[in-house]
C-alpha positions as CSV (number, residue, x, y, z in Angstrom):
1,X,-177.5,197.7,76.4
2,X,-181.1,198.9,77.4
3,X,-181.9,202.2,78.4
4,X,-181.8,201.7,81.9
5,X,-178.6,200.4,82.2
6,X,-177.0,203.3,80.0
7,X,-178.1,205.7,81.7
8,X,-177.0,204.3,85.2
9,X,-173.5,203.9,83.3
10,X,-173.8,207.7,82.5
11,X,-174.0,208.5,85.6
12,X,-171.0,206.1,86.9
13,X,-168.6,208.0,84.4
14,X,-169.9,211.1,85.8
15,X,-168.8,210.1,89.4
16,X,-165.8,209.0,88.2
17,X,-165.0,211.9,86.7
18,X,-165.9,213.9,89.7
19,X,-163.7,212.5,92.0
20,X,-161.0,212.6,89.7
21,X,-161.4,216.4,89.8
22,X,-161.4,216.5,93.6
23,X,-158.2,214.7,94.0
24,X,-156.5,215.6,91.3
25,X,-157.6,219.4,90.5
26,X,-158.6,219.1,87.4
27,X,-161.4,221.1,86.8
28,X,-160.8,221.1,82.8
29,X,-162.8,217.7,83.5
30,X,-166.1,219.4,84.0
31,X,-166.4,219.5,80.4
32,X,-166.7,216.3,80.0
33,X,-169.1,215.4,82.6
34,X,-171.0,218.8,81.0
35,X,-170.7,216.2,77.2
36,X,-171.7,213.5,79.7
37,X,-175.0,215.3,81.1
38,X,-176.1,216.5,77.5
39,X,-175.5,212.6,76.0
40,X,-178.1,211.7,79.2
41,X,-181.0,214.6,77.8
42,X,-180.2,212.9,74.8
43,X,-180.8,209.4,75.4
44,X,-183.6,210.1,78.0
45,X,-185.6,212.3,74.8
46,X,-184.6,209.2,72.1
47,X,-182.5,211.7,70.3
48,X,-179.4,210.1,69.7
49,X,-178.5,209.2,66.5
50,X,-174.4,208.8,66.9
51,X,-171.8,209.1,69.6
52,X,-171.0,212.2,70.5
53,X,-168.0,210.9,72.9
54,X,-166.1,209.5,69.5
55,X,-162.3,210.4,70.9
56,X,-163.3,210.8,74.3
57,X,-160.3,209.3,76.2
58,X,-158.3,210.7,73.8
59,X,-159.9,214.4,74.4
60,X,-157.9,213.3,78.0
61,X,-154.9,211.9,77.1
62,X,-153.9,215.3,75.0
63,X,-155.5,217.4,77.7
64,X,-152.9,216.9,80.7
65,X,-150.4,214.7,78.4
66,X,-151.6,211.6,80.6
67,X,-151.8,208.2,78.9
68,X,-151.7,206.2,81.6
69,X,-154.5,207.5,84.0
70,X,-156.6,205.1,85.2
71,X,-159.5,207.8,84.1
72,X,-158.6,207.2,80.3
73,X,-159.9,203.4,80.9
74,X,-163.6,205.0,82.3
75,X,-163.7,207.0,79.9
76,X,-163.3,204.7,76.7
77,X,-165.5,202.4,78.8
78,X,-168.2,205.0,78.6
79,X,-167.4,205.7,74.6
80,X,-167.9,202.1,73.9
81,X,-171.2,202.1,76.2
82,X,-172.7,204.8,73.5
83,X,-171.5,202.6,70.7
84,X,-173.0,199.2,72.1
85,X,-176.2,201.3,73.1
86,X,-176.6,202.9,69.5
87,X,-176.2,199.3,67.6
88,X,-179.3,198.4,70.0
89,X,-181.5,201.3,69.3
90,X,-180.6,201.8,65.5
């Protein structure tokens, strides 16, 4: 996955997540996009070396005891995304 595209990805997850917060008052969430906006510095200054988002879905799952929220899928998406762009860049 190039740069471009990882970044626009990035910021998917981070809408995502935001409305997820809106409609569901979960403001725990801002967290994650706050993991999500430091991963972007990150990638935009080629300074990542490994995923910082290792367990992210899971960080969810325990959070609110909710396996089964469609949010869970974005977010493994978007740990997977780190992992497919590192094996490009390393």
């Amino acid at each position: 996955m190039d740069k471009k595209t990882f970044l626009s990805e990035i910021d998917k997850t981070i809408n995502n997540i935001e409305v997820v917060i809106k409609a569901e008052r979960k403001e725990d969430l801002r967290n994650f996009i706050d993991d999500l906006e430091r991963l972007k510095v990150k990638v935009i200054n080629n300074e990542i070396k490994n995923n910082p988002l290792r367990g992210f879905a899971r960080r969810y799952a325990e959070m609110y005891n909710d396996y089964l929220n469609p949010i869970t899928d974005v977010l493994d998406r978007m740990e997977k995304a780190v992992d497919s762009y590192l094996e490009r860049e390393l």
